[in-house]
N, CA, C and O atoms as a GROMACS GRO file, in nm:
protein
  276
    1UNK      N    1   0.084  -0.116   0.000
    1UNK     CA    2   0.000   0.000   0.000
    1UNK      C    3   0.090   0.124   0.000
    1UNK      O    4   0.179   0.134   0.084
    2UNK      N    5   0.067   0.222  -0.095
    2UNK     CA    6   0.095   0.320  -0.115
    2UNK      C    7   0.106   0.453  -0.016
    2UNK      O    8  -0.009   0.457   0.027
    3UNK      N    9   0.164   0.545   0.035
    3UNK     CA   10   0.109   0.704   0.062
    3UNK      C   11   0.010   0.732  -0.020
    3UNK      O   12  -0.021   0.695  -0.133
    4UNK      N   13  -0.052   0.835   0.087
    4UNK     CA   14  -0.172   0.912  -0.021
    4UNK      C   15  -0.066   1.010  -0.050
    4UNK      O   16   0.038   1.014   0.016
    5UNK      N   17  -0.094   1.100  -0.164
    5UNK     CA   18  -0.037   1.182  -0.198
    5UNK      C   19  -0.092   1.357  -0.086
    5UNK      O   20  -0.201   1.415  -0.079
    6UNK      N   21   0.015   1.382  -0.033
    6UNK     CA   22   0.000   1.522   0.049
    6UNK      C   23  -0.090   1.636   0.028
    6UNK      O   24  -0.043   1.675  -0.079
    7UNK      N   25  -0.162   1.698   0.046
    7UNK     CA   26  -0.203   1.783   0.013
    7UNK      C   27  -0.097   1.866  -0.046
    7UNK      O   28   0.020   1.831  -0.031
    8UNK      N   29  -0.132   1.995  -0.126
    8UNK     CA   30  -0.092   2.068  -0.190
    8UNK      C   31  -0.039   2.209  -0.099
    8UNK      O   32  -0.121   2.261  -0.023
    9UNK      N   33   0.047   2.245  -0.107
    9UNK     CA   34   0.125   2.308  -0.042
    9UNK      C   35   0.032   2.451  -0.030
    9UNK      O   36   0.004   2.511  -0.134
   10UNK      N   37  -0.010   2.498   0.092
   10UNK     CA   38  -0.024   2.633   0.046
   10UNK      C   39   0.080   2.733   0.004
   10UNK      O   40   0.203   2.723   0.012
   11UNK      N   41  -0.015   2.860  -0.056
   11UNK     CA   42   0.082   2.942  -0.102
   11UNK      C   43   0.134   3.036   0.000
   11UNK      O   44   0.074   3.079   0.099
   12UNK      N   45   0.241   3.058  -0.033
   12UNK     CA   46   0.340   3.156   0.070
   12UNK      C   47   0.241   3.276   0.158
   12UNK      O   48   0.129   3.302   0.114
   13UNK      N   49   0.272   3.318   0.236
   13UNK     CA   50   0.212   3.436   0.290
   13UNK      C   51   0.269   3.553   0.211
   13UNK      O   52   0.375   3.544   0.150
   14UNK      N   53   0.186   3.677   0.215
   14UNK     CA   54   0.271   3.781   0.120
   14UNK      C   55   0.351   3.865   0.194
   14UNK      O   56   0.315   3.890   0.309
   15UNK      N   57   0.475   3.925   0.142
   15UNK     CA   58   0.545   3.997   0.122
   15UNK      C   59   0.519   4.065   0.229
   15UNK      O   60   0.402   4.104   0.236
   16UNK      N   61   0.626   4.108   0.365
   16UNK     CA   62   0.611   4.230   0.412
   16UNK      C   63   0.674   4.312   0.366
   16UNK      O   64   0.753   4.277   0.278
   17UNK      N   65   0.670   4.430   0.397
   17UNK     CA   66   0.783   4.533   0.377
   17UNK      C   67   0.762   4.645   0.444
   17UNK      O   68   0.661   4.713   0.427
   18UNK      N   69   0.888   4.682   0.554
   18UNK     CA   70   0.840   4.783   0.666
   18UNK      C   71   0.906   4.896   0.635
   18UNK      O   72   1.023   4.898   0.597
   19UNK      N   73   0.794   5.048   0.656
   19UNK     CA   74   0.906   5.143   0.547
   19UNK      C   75   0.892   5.245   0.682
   19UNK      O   76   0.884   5.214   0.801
   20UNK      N   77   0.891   5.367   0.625
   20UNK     CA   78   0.887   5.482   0.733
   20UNK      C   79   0.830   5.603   0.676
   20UNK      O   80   0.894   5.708   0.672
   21UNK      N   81   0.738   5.593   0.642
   21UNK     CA   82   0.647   5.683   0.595
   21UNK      C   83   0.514   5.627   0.566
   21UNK      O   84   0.521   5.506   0.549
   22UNK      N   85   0.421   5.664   0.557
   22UNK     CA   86   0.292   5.684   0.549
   22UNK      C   87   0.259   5.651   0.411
   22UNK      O   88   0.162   5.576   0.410
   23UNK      N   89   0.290   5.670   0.328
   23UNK     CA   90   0.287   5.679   0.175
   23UNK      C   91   0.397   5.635   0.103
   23UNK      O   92   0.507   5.690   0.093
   24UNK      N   93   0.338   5.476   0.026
   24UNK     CA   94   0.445   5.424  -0.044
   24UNK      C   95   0.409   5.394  -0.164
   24UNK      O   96   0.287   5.396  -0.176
   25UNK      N   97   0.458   5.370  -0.246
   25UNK     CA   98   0.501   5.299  -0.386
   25UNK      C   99   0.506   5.128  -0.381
   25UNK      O  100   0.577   5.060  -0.307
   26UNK      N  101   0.397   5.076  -0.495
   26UNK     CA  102   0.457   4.956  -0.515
   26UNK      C  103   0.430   4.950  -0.676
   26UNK      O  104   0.362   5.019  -0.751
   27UNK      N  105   0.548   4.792  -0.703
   27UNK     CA  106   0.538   4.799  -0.843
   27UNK      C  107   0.495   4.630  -0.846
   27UNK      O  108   0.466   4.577  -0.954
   28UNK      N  109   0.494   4.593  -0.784
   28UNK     CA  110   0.511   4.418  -0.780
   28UNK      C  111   0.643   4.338  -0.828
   28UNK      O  112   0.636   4.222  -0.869
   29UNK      N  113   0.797   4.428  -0.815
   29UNK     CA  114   0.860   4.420  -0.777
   29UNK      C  115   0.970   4.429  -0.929
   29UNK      O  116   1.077   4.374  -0.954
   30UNK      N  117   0.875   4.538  -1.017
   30UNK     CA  118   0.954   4.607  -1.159
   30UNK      C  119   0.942   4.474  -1.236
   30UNK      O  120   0.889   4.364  -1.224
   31UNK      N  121   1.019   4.544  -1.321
   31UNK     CA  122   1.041   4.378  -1.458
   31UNK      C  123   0.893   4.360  -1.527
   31UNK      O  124   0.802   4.442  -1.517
   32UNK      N  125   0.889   4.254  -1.588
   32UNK     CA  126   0.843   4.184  -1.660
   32UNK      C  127   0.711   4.165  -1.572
   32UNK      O  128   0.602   4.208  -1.610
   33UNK      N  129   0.729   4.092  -1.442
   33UNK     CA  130   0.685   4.052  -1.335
   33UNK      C  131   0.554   4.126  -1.231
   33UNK      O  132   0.448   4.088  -1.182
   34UNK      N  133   0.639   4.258  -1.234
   34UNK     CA  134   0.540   4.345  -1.186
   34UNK      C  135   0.383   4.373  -1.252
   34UNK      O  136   0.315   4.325  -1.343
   35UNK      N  137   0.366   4.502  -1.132
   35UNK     CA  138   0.216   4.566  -1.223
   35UNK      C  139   0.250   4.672  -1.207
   35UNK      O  140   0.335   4.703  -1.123
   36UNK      N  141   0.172   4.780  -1.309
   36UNK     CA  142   0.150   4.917  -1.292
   36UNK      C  143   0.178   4.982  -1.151
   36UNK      O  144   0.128   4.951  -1.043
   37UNK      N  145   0.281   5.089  -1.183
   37UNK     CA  146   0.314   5.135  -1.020
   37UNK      C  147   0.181   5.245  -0.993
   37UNK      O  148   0.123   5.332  -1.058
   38UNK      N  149   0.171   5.182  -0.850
   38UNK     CA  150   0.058   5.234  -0.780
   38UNK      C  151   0.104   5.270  -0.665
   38UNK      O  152   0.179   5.185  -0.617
   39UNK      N  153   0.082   5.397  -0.578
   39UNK     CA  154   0.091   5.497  -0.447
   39UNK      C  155  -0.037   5.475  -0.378
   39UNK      O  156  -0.149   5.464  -0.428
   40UNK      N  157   0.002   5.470  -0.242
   40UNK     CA  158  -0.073   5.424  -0.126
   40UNK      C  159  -0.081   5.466  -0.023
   40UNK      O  160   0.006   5.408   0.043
   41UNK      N  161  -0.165   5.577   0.074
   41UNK     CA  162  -0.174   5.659   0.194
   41UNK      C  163  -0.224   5.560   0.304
   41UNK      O  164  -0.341   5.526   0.288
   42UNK      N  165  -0.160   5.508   0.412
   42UNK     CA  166  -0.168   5.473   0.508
   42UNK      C  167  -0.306   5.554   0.618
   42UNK      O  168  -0.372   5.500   0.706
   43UNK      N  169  -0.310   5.670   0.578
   43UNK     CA  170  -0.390   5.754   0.653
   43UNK      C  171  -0.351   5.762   0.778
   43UNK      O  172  -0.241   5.806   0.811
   44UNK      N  173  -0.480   5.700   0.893
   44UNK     CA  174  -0.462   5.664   1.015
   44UNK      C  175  -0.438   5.540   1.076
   44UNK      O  176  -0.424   5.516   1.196
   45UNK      N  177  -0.436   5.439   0.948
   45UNK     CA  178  -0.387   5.276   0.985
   45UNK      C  179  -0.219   5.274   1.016
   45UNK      O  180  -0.171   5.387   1.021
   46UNK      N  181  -0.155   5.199   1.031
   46UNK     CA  182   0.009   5.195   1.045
   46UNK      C  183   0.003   5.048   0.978
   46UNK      O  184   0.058   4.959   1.043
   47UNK      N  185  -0.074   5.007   0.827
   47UNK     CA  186  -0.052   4.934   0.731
   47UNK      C  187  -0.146   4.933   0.620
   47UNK      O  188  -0.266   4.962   0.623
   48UNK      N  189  -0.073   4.894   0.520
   48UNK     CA  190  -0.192   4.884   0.398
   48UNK      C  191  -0.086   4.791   0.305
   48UNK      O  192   0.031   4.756   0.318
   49UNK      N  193  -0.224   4.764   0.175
   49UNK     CA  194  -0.184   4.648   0.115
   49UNK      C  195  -0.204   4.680   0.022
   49UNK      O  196  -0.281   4.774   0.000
   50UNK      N  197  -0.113   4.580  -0.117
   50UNK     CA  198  -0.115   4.629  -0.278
   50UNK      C  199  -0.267   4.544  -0.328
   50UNK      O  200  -0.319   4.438  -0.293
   51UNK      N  201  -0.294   4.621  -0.401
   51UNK     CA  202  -0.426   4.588  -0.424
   51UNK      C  203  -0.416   4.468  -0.560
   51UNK      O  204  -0.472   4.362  -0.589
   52UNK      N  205  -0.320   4.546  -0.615
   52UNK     CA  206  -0.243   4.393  -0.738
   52UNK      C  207  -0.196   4.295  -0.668
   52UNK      O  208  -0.257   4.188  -0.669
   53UNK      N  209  -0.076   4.310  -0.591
   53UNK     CA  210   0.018   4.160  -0.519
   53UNK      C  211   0.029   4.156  -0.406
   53UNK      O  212   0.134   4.140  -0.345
   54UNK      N  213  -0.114   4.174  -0.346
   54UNK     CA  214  -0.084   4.158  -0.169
   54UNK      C  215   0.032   4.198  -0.069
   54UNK      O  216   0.014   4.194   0.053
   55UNK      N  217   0.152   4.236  -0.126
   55UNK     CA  218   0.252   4.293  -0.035
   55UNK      C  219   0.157   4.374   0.092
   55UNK      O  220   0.044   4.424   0.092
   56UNK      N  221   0.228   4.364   0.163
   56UNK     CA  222   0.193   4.452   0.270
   56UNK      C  223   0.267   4.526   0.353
   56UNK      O  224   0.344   4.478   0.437
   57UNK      N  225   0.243   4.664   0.330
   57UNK     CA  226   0.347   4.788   0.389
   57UNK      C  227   0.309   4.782   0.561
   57UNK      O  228   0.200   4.749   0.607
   58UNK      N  229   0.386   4.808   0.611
   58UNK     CA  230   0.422   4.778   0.773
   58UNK      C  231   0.494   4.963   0.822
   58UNK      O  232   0.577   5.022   0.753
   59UNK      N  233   0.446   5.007   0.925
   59UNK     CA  234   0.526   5.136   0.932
   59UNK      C  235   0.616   5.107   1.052
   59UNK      O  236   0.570   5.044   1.148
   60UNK      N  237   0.735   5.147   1.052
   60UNK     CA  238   0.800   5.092   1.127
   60UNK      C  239   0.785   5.108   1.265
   60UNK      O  240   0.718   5.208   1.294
   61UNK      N  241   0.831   5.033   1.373
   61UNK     CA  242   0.792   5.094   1.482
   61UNK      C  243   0.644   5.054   1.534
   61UNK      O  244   0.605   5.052   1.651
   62UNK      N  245   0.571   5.022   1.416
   62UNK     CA  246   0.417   5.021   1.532
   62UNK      C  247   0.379   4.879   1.531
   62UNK      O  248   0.467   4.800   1.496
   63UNK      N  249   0.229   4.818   1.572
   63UNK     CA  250   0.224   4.739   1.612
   63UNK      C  251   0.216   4.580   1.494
   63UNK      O  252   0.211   4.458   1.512
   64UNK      N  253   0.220   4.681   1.366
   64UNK     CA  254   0.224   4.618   1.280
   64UNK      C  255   0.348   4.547   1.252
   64UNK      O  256   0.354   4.434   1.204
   65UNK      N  257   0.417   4.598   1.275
   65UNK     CA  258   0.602   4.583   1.241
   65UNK      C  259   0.659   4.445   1.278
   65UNK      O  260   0.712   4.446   1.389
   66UNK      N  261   0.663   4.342   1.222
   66UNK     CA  262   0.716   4.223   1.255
   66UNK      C  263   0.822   4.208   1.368
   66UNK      O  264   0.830   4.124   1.457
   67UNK      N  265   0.904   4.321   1.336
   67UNK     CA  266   1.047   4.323   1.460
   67UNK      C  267   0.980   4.394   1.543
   67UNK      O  268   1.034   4.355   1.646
   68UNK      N  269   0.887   4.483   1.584
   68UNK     CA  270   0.809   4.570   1.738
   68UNK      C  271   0.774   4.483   1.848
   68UNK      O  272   0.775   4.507   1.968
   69UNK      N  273   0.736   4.357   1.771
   69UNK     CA  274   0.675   4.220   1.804
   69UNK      C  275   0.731   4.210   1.965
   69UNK      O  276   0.705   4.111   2.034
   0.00000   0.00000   0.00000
């Protein structure tokens, strides 16, 4: 008798990236690869997300911030 075969791997979690400002830029990471660069106001959140490739901007320092942890 055989293994069943594993389920299928989920996909990665997305992208952080912790900056220091309020207002960032993403491209989905230039090249070929990317999307249309699009700008993004944090407002009063301390994160937001690309609406093309899920990255997610982190402001540094707050509770969002992987290293504040």
């Amino acid at each position: 008798m055989t293994a069943p075969n594993p389920a299928p791997t989920a996909f990665a979690p997305p992208e952080v990236i912790v900056v220091t400002t309020k207002r960032v830029m993403c491209d989905g990471g230039g090249g070929a690869l990317g999307h249309p660069r699009v700008w993004y106001d944090m407002g009063t959140d301390t994160h937001v997300e690309c609406g093309y490739c899920d990255r997610r901007f982190v402001l540094k320092g707050s509770k969002d911030d992987p290293a504040a942890g």
